[in-house]
N, C-alpha and C positions, 0 to 999 in steps of 0.2 A: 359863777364868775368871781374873779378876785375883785377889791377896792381900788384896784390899779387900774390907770386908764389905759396906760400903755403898757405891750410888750414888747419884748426883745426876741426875733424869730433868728435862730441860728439855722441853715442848714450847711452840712459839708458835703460837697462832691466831687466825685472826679474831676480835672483840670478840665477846661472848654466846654462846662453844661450852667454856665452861672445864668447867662441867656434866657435857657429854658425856664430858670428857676425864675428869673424875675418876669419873664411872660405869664408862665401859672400864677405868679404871686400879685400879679395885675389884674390877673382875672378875675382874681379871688377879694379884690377892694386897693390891694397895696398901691404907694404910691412910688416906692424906690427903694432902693435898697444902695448898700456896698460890699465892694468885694475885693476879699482878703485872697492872695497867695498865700497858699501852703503847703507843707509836705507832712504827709504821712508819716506815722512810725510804727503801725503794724504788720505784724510779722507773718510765717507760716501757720504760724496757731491759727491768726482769726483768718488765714483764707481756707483752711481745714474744716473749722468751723460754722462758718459761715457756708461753705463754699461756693466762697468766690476768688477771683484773681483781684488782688490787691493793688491798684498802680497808687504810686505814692505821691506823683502831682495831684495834690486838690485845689480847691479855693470854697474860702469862709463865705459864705451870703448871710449880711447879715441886715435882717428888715424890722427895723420899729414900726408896729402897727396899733392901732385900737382894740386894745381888750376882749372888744367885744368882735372883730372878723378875725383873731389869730385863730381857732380853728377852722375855720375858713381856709385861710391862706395856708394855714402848714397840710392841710388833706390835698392842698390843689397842687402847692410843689413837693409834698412826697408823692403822689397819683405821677407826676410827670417827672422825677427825676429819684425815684425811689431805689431800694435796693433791687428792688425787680426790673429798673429802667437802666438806662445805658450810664446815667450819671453816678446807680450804686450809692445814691445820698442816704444822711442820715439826718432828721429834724427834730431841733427842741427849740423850748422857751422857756424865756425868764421872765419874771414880772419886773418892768421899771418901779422905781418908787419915785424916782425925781428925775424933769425933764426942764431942761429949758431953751429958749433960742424955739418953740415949736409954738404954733398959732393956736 
């Protein structure tokens, strides 16, 4: 575990699965999250690669949690909106090193 209390849980998915993301991420200890419109900009390469179909409406969910449930929450909302799921997400995280405004 890092020295950090918090982190920063990005996931990106499909447009219309942010929902999903924040119910697994609920389950998982989170208490909220927000969420970014975006657009995609990869190309035929990675749906070759991948192979997947690539839609290029996404949105940003992005959940500051406790250090210590982010594997938690990032197994609950990859398991529910993963590359294998209909949202096609992808999840990582960063360590906060400074927060404030939080209880």
């Amino acid at each position: 575990m890092s020295d950090n209390k918090y982190e920063m849980i990005f996931c990106i998915i499909n447009a219309g699965f942010s929902e999903t993301v924040m119910d697994a991420a609920r389950e998982a200890g989170a208490r909220g999250g927000t969420v970014i419109r975006a657009r995609g900009t990869a190309g035929k390469e990675a749906e070759e690669l991948f192979k997947i179909t690539v839609h290029p409406d996404k949105e940003v969910v992005m959940i500051l949690v406790p250090a210590d449930i982010k594997d938690a929450v990032m197994t609950a909302v990859y398991s529910a909106s993963g590359m294998n799921a209909e949202g096609q997400g992808i999840a990582f995280s960063l360590p906060v090193n400074k927060t404030v405004g939080l209880q």
